[in-house]
N, C-alpha and C positions, 0 to 999 in steps of 0.2 A: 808738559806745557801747562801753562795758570792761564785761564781767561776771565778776566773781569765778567759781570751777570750781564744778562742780554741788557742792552739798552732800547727797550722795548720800542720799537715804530709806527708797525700797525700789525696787522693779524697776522702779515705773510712775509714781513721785514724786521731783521733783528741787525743789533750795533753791537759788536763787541772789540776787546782791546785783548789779543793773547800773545803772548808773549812764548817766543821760538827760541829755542837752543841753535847756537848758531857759532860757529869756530870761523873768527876774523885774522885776518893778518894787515896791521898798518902797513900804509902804503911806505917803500925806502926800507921794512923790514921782513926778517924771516920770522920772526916771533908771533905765532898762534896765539889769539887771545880767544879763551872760549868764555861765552855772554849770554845773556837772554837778549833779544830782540821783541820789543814791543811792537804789532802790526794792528793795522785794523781789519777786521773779519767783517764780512755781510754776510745774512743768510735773506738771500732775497727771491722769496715762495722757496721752491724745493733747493736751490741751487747757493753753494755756501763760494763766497767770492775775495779773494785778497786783492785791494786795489793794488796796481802795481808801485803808484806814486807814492803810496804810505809806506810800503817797503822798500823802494832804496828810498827816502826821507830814512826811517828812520836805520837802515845799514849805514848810512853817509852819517849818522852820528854818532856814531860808535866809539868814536873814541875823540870826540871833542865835547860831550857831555856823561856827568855820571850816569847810569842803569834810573835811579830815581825821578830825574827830570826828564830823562828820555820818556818814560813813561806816561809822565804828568802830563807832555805833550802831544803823546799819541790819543791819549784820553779826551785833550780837548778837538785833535782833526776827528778822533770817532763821535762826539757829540756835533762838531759840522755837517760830520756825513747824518747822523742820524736828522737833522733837522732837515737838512734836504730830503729825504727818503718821507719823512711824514709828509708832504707838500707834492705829492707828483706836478700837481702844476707848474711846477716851476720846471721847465724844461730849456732853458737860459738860451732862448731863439733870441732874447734880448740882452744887450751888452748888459743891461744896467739888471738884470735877474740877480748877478753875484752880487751884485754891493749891495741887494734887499735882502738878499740871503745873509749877509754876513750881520748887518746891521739888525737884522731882528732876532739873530743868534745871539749878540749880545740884550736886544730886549728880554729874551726867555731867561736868558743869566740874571739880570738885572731885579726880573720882576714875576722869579717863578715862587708861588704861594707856599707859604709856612703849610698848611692842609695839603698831604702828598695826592687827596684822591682827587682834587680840583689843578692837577699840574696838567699842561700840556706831556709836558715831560715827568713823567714820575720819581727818576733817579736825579732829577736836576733840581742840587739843590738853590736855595736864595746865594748870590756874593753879590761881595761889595763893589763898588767903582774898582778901587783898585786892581783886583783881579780880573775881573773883565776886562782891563787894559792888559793887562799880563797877556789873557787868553785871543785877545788881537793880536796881540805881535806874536803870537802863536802858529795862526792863521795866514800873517802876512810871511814868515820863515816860510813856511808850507807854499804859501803861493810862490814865492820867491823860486824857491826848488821847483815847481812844476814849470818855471817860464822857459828852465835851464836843463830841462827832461824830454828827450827828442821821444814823440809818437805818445804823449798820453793819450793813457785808456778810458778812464770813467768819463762819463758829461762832464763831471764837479770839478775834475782834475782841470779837463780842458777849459774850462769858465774861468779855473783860477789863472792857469794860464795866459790867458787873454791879455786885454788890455786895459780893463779897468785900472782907472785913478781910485778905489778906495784906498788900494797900501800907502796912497803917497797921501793918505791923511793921517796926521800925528793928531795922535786921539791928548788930551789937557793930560799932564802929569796927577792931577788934584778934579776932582769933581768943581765943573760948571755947570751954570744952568743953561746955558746959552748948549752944548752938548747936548740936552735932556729934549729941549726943543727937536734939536735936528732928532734924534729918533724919534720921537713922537712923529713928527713928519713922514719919518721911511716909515713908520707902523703904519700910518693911514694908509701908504701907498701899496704896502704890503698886503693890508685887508680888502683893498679894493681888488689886487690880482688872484687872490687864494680865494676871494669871496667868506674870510674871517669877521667874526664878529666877537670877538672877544673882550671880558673885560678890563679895560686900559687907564690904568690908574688917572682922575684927575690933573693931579697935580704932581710932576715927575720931582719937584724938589723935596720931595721924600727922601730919594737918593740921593740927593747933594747936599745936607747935612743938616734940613730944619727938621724939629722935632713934631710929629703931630700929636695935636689937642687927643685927651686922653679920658671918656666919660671915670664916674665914679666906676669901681665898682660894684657888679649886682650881689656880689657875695659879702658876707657880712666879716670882721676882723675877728675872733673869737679872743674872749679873754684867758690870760694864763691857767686862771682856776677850772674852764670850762674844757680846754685843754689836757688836761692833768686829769680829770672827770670820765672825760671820754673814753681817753687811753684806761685808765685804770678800772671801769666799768666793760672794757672790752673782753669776754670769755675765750673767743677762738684765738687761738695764739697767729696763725696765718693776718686774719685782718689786724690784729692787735699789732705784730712786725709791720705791716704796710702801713698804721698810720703813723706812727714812730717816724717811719720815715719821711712819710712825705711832711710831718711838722717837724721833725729835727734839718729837714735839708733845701725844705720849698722844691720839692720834685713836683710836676705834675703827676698825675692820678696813671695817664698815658704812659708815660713814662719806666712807672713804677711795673707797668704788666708789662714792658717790653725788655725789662728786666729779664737775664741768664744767669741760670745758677753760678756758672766761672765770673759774674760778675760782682758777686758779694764776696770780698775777701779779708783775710786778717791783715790789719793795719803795717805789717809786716811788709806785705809788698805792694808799700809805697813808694820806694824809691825806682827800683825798676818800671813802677807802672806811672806815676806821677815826678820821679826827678828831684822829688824830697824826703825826709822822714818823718813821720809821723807819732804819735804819743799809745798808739794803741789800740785806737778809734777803729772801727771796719770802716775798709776801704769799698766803695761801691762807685762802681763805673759805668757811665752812660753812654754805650757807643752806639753807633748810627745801624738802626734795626734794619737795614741792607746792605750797605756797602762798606762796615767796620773789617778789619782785617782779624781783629782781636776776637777770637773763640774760644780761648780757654789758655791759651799756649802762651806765657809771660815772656817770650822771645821772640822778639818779631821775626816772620820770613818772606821774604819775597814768592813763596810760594804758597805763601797763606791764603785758603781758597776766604771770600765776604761771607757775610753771616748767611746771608740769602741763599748762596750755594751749601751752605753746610743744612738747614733745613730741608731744601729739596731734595738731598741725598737722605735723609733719614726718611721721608715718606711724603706718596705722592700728593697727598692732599694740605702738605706743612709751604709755609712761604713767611716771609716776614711780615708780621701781624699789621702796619700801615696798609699794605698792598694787599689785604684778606678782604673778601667782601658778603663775609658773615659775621656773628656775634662773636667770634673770636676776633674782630678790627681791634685794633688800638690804633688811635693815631701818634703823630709825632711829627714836633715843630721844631722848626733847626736851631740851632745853637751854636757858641762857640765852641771849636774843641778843643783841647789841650793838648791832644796829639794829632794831627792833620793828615800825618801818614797813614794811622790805622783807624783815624777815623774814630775820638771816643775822647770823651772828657769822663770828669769823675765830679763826688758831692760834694759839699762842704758843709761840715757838719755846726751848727751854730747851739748846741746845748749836746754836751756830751754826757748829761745821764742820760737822756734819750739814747745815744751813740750805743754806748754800755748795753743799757736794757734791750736794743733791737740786738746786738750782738748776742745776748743773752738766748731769744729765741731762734737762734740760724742754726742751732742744731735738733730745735725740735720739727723746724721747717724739712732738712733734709729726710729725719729718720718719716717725716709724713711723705715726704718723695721716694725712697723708699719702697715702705709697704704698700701706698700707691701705686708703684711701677711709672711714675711718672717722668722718673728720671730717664724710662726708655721708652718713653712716649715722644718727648719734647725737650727742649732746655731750659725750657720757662723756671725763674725761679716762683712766682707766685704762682699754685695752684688753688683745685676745690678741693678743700681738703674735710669734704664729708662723708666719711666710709660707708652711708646707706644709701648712695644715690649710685648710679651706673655712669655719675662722671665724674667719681672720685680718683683724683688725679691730672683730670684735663687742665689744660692750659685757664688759669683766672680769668671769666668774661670782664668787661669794662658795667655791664648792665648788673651784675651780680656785686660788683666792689664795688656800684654807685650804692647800691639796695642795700646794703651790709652798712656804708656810712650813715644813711639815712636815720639806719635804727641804730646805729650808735649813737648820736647827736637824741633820737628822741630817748632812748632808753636813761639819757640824764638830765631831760627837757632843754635842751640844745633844740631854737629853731631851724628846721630847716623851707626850702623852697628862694623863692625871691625875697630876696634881701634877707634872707637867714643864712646857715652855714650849706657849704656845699664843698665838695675837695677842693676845690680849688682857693678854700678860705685857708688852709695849710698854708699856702703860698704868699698871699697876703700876712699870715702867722711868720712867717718866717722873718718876711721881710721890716716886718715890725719889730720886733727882737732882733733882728740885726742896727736898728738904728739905734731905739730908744733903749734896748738893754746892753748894746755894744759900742753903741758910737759909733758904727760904720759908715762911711761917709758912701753918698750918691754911686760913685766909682766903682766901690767895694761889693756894696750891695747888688748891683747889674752882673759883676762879675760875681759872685755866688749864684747868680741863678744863671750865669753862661748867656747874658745879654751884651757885655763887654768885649767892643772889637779891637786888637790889639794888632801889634807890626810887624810882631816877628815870634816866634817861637821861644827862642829864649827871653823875649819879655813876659810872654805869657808862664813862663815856669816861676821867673821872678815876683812876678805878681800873685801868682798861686800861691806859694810859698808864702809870702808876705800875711795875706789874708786869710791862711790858717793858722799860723801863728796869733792872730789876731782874736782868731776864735778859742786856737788852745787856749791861750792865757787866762781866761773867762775870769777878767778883770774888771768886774761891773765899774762904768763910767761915774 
């Protein structure tokens, strides 16, 4: 059995979605179909609970929907249940408790914070209108089925059950603001009964498509020369790879430590991991430091445990570095992904002798993980890689890779602090050389740094592809 990572609730309530081996026979035949069945699990205090409604839901779809979707949909009734479970208040003595429920489930969809340690929900991440409309009619299937289900058991089942008119609202195909309104509305109502006080964005046409005002920023653009400077003044081959990178790719700083060794690879497996091929460039992939499928294994499995479970199994004190709450944190802000399924997008390289030269050092990176022992410590590809200290080897702090740019940038009289350079001038680096030394248009540019929201899947491979091409060519404008 695979079970998706707790969807954490409170201290003594977990959400999860695991999936049962289960031998079906369609009805009209004799033919055994043997399936995984995705359920939802409670462990609520000592006592571990399979609501009944989620399992025949989703046995009754067995064979009207692929193993994939059945999933995707169990995933979003266990984030229902889990939202109800944080709220005991809501004990739906009132008809109208389900439709605040359901209505501010999409609010936490809608407007859960890029910062994982400020989420209400910490595995939930930011979507767009559009899928929030998906994961309604999600919700309203699931209700549908419980009005049709003699003797529900849970509260939430029977709620759904009910009689509420919210299923018979056809939520706009397209973001309105007239929409954004009505939840704001149910969020008041919702804080007044939970006694919430949360912070509830201004102006909700954020979501429906205006762009907001956007200060300078406090990091300064560094020049090509000073650039080139830094890097080539850099002695420790470790920082020296990590700024490579994050100026050949605009990664954040974050990012770059949340980085796994299976995630630096030869350019080679780019078509199985990306969909195209590539000229030779290392391939480096940024998947979701909890809930990516992708651990090392270039084959996808449906029984591929998330990063977060492969961590906890290697040692009690390892977790996914957003969700750490010592100097080992790294955060991490969502993005697009290029694979949805396993949860991981990859770089794009915009100067390929940077490419080269980091390529160049990944094998002095390993032999220092290695004699480290760090490769059986952790999977981290960044570590400390100073053989006289007693954490040679550990996992790269974020406070140690700030202190290490610091004195690279002074070590070549590079300013740093306010309004001098800081990692995050990489990024602005990047993006600068993508316009003024490539031509990249607006579009282009958003989607190299995984800003760019896209339709479908195969648009997004199209357009990846596009805009490495764009970059191999390095056909100065």
């Amino acid at each position: 059995m695979e079970a998706d990572e707790d969807y954490l609730v409170t201290q003594d309530c977990h959400v999860t979605v695991l999936d049962i081996p289960v031998a079906a026979t369609q009805r009209g035949t004799r033919i055994v179909t043997n399936t995984l069945l995705p359920t939802v699990v409670m462990k609520v205090g000592g006592d571990v609970v399979f609501p009944r409604e989620t399992f025949d839901w989703g046995y009754s779809q067995i064979f009207k929907a692929d193993y994939a979707i059945r999933r995707r949909a169990m995933v979003v009734a266990a984030r229902l249940y889990q939202c109800w479970l944080k709220y005991p208040e809501i004990n739906f003595e009132d008809d109208a408790d389900i439709d605040l429920l359901v209505w501010n489930y999409l609010y936490h969809r809608l407007y859960s914070p890029v910062d994982i340690a400020e989420r209400t929900f910490p595995t939930w991440d930011n979507v767009v209108y559009e899928v929030a409309v998906q994961e309604f009619r999600v919700i309203r299937e699931l209700a549908q089925f419980c009005r049709k289900l003699p003797g529900c058991e849970s509260p939430l089942a029977l709620a759904l059950s009910g009689n509420s008119k919210i299923f018979d609202f056809a939520l706009p195909a397209r973001r309105q603001d007239e929409f954004f309104t009505h939840l704001r509305v149910q969020r008041d109502r919702w804080k007044k009964l939970v006694g919430l006080n949360p912070v509830f964005p201004k102006d909700l046409k954020r979501s429906a498509g205006s762009t907001p005002r956007r200060s300078q920023p406090h990091e300064r653009t560094p020049h090509p020369d000073e650039v080139r400077a830094q890097i080539d003044a850099e002695t420790n081959p470790m920082y020296k790879a990590f700024w490579l990178l994050i100026y050949g790719t605009g990664m954040r700083i974050s990012e770059g430590l949340n980085l796994w060794t299976c995630d630096v690879l030869p350019g080679s497996y780019s078509m199985p991991m990306c969909g195209y091929r590539t000229n030779g460039e290392p391939l480096v992939i940024l998947a979701h430091p909890v809930d990516s499928t992708y651990t090392g294994s270039i084959e996808p499995s449906l029984l591929a445990p998330t990063r977060r479970m492969v961590l906890r199994n290697m040692a009690p004190d390892l977790d996914s570095r957003p969700l750490l709450t010592d100097g080992r944190h790294a955060g991490w802000k969502g993005m697009v992904e290029g694979n949805t399924d396993r949860r991981y997008s990859w770089v794009f390289w915009n100067d390929l002798s940077m490419a080269h030269e980091f390529d160049s050092l990944v094998g002095t990176i390993l032999t220092i993980q290695k004699n480290s022992g760090s490769d059986r410590k952790h999977p981290f590809f960044f570590c400390n890689s100073n053989p006289h200290t007693k954490y040679f080897g550990h996992m790269m702090r974020y406070d140690n890779a700030y202190e290490a740019w610091k004195r690279s940038c002074e070590r070549v009289g590079i300013p740093t602090g306010r309004g001098g350079s800081a990692p995050h001038s990489a990024r602005h680096f990047w993006k600068w050389r993508s316009e003024n030394v490539w031509g990249l248009s607006e579009q282009d540019r958003q989607m190299g740094l995984h800003h760019f929201r896209i339709e479908s899947q195969q648009s997004y491979g199209l357009r990846a592809e596009a805009l490495y091409q764009k970059l191999a060519s390095q056909e100065v404008r």
